[in-house]
C-alpha positions in Angstrom: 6.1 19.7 19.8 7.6 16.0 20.1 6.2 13.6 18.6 5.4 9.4 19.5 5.3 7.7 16.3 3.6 4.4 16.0 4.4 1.9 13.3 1.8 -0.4 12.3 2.5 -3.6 9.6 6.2 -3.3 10.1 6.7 -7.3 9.3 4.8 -6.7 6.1 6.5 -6.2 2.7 6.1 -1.6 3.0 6.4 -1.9 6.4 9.0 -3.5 6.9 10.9 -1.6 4.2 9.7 1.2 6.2 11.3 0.8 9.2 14.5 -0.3 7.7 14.7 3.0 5.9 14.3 5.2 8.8 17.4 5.7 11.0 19.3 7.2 7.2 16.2 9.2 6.4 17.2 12.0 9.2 14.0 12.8 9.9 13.0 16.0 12.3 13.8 15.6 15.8 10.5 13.4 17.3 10.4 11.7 20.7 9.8 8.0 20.8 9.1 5.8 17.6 7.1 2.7 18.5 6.5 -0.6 16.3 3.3 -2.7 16.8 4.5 -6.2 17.4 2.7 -9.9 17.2 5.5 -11.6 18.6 8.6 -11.9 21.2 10.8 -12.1 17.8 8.9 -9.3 16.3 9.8 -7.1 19.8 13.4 -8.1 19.0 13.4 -7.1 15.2 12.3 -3.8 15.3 14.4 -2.9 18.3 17.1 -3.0 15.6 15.5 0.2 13.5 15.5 2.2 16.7 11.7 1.0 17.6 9.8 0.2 21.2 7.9 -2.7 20.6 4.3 -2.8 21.6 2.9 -5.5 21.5 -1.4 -4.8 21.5 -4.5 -6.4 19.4 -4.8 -3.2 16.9 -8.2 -5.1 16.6 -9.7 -4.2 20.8 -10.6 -0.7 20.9 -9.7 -0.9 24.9 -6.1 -2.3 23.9 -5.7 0.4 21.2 -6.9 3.0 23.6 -4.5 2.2 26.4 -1.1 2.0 23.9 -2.3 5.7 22.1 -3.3 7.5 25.2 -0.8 5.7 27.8 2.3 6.7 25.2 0.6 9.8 24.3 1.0 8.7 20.6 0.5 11.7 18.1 1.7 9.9 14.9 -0.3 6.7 13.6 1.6 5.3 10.0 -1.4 2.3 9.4 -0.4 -0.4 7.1 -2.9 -2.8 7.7 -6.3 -4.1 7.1 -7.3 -1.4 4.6 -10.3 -3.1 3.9 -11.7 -2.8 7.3 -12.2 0.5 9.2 -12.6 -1.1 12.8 -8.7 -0.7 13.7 -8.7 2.7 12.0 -11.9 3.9 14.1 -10.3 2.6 17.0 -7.3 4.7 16.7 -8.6 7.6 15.5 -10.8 8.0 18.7 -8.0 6.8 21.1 -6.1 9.8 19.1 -8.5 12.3 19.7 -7.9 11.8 23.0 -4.4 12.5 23.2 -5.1 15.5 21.4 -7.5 16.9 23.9 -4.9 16.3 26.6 -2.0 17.4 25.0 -3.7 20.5 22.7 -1.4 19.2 20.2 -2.5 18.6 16.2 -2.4 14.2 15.7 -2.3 12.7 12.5 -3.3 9.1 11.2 -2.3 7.7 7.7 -4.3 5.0 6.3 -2.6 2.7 3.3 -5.1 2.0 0.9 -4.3 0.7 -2.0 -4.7 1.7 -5.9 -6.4 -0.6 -6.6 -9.5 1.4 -5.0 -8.9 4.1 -7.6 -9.3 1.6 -10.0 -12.1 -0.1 -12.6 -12.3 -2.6 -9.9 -13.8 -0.4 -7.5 -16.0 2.0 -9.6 -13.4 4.5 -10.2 -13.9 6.7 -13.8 -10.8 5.3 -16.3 -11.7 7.6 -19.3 -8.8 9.9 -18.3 -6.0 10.8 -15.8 -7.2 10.4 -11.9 -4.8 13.2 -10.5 -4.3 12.3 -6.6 -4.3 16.1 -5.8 -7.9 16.4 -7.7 -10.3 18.7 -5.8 -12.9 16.3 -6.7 -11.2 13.0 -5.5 -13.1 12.9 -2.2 -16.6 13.5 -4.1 -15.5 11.0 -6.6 -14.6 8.1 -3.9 -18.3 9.1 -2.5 -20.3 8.6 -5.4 -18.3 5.2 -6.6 -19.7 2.0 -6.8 -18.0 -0.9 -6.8 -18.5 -4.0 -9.4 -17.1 -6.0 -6.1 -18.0 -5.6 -2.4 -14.6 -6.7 -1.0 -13.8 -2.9 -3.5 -16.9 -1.4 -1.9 -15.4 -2.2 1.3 -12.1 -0.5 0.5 -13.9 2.3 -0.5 -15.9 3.0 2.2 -13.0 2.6 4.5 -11.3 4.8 2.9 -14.1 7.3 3.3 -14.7 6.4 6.9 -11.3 7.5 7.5 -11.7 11.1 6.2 -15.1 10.9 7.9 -14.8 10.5 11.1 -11.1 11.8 11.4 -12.4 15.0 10.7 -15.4 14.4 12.9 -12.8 14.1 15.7 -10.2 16.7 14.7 -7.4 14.4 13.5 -5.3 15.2 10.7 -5.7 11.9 7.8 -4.3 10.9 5.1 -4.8 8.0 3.0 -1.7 6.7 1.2 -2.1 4.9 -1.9 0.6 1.8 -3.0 0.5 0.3 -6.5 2.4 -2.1 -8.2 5.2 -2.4 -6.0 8.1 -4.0 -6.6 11.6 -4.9 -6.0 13.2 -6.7 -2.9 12.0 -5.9 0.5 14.1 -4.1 3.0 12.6 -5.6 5.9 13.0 -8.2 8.8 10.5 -10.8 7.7 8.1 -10.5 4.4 10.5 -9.5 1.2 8.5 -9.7 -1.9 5.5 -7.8 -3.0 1.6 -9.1 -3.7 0.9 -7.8 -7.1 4.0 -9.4 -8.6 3.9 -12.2 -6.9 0.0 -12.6 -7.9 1.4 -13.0 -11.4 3.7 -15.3 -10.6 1.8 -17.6 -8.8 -1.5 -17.5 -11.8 1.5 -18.5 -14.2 2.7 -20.9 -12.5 -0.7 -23.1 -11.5 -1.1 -23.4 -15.5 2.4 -22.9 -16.8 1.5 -20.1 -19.2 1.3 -15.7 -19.1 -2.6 -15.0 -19.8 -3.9 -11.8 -19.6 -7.2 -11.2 -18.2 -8.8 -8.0 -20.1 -9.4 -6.6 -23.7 -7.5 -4.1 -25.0 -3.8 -2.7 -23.5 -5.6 -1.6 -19.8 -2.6 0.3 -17.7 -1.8 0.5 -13.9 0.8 2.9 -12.0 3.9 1.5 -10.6 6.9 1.8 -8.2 9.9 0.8 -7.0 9.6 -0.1 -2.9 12.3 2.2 -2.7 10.6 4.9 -4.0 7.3 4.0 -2.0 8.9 4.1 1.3 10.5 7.4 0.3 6.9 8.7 0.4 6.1 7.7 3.3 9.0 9.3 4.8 8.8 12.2 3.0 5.4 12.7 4.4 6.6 12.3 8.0 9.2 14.8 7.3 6.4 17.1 6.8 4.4 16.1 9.5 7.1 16.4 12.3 8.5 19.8 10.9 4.8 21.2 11.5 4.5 22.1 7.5 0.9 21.2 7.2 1.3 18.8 4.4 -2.5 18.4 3.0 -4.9 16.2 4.8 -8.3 15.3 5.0 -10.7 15.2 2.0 -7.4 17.0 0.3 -5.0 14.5 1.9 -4.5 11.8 -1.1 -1.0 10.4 -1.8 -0.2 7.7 -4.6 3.2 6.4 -4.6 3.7 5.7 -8.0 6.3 6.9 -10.9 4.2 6.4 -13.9 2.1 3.4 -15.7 2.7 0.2 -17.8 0.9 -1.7 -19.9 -0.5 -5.0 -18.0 1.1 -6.6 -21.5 4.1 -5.2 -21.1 4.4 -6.7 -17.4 3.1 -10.0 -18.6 5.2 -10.3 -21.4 8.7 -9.2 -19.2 8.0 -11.7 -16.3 6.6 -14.7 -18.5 10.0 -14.3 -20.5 11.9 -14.6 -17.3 9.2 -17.3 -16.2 10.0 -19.3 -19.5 13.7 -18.7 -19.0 13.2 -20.6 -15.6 11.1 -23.4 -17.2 7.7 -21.9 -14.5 6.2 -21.6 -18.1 6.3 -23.5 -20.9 7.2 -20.6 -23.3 7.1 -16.5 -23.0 3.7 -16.5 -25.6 0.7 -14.1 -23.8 -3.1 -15.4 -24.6 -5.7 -14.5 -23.1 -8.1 -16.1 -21.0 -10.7 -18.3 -20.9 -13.4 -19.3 -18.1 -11.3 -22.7 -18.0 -8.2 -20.9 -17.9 -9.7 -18.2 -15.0 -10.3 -21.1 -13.0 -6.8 -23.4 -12.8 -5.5 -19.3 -12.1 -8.1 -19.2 -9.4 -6.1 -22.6 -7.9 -3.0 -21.5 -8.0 -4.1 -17.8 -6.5 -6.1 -19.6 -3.4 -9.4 -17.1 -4.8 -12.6 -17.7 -6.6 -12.2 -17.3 -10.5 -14.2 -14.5 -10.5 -11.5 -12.8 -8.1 -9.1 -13.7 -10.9 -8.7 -10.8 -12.7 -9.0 -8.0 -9.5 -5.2 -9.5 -8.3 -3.6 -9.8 -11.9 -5.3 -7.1 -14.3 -8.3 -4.1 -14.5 -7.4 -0.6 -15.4 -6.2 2.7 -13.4 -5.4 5.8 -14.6 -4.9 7.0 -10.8 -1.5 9.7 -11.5 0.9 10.4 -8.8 1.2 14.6 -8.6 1.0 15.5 -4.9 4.2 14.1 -3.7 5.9 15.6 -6.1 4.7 19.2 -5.5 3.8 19.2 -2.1 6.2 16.5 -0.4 9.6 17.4 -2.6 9.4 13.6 -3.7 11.1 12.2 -6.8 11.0 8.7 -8.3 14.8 7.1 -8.1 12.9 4.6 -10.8 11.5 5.5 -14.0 8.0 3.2 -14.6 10.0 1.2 -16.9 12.7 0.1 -15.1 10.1 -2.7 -13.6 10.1 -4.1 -17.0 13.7 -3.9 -17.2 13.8 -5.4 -13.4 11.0 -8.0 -14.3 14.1 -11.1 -14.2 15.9 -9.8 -11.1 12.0 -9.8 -9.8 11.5 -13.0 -10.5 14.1 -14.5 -9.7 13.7 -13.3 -5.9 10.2 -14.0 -5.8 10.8 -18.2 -6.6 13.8 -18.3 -4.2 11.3 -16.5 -1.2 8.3 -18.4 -2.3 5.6 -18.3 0.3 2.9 -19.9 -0.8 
């Protein structure tokens, strides 16, 4: 069959990248590739990736029906909201619809985020969290999260699986992490996490951590990231089954660092820049948590969910199912951390 792709999030810093990525990927033969748009200069952005603007609220389940079923869309890549499942139920339904009048397989990818494999949201930390674990859709189940805005997440994501199996579409819920490096894209270049740092440092003009002990998180290159998500569609469009459902997990990431290491690499490019008055890492106090808080626009309490926590969540899936390698070893964001910077205070958007 011949597919209609639609594109959600393309301004956004994965989206974007995304779409900017896709013309050299040389994906299977597909039909029409469509680009949700906000705006006239949106429409006129993505036309240059080869996308039809459509321009819908992603948030009215009668506007989401009439752009899926109208341009008998079989392909749904979501990248936003992935707190809230009222878009995703939306299109999952309108979906099911174009199945039933096509007899054709759909698929819909939710972009969640690792941070819902994480302490943050209830997620075991004792050891590894392989994305291709048997157990990972019993795990998400039984977790609870310290945080609701985490318990949210977490219950979106299992909505997702829920009801797209419910109405016989194909999910899959694609995981980001610390991403990093310069956006591809027509409008938002620079990541959240990093930024996140960034800003905290720069609202009291020193690196502090926020936890005990030498907690780790996965990380990737945006290059790498997209790569996945392309990889996956490669799959998709050649009909090859790539695993879905309660067995459909992807993390993007090429390893872990050390939240110290991170610290330490951008407050010494921080310093360098005079953001910070020197490159020394302490850690936090409540006084400290809530000048950070300022700075990050976010109660104190929400302090330490943008800029610390620990994940073991381990990338395995791509790599055996999807063909997908890493261009970036983990490291190389420590080694990047001053180009990072760098770009992140000359496309400051805060």
């Amino acid at each position: 069959m011949s597919h209609n792709i639609l594109v959600t999030g393309g301004s956004g810093y994965l989206g974007g990248s995304l779409l900017a990525r896709w013309n050299e990927a040389k994906l299977p033969a597909y039909n029409k590739l469509f680009a949700l748009v906000r705006t006239p200069k949106q429409a006129e952005a993505v036309k240059q990736y080869g996308a039809e603007p459509l321009a819908f609220n992603a948030f009215d389940e009668a506007e989401v029906r009439t752009a899926v079923v109208d341009n008998n869309i079989t392909v749904v890549y979501h990248l936003i909201a992935p707190r809230s499942h009222e878009s995703q139920s939306y299109f999952i339904k309108a979906m099911a619809e174009v199945k039933k009048q096509t007899g054709h397989d759909v698929h819909f990818l939710h972009t969640t985020g690792a941070k819902i494999f994480s302490s943050h949201a209830g997620a075991p930390t004792d050891e590894p969290l392989l994305d291709s674990d048997p157990k990972l859709y019993e795990i998400q189940k039984a977790q609870q999260a310290p945080l609701q805005p985490m318990q949210e997440a977490v219950d979106t994501n299992n909505f997702v699986i829920d009801e797209a199996e419910k109405y016989g579409v194909r999910s899959y819920v694609f995981a980001p992490c610390i991403v990093y490096g310069e956006g591809e894209g027509f409008s938002n270049r620079i990541s959240i996490q990093t930024v996140a740092i960034v800003r905290a440092a720069e609202a009291v003009k020193r690196m502090y951590r926020v936890d005990t002990g030498r907690p780790t998180w996965p990380v990737c290159h945006v290059r790498d990231n997209t790569n996945m998500y392309l990889e996956l569609m490669r799959k998709i469009l050649a009909g090859e089954n790539p695993s879905y459902g309660q067995n459909g997990y992807y993390l993007a990431a090429s390893g872990s660092v050390a939240w110290d290491d991170l610290y330490a690499a951008m407050g010494a490019a921080l310093a360098k820049r005079d953001v910070v008055a020197d490159s020394a890492i302490t850690t936090a106090n409540g006084q400290d948590l809530e000048a950070m808080a300022k700075g990050l626009g976010c109660p104190a309490g929400l302090v330490p969910l943008m800029i610390g926590g620990t994940c073991t969540f381990t990338a395995d899936r791509g790599s055996k199912e999807l063909g997908w390698k890493p261009l970036y070893k983990p490291e190389h964001i420590l080694e990047y951390a001053d180009a990072e910077v760098d770009f992140i205070l000359h496309n400051k958007n805060w």
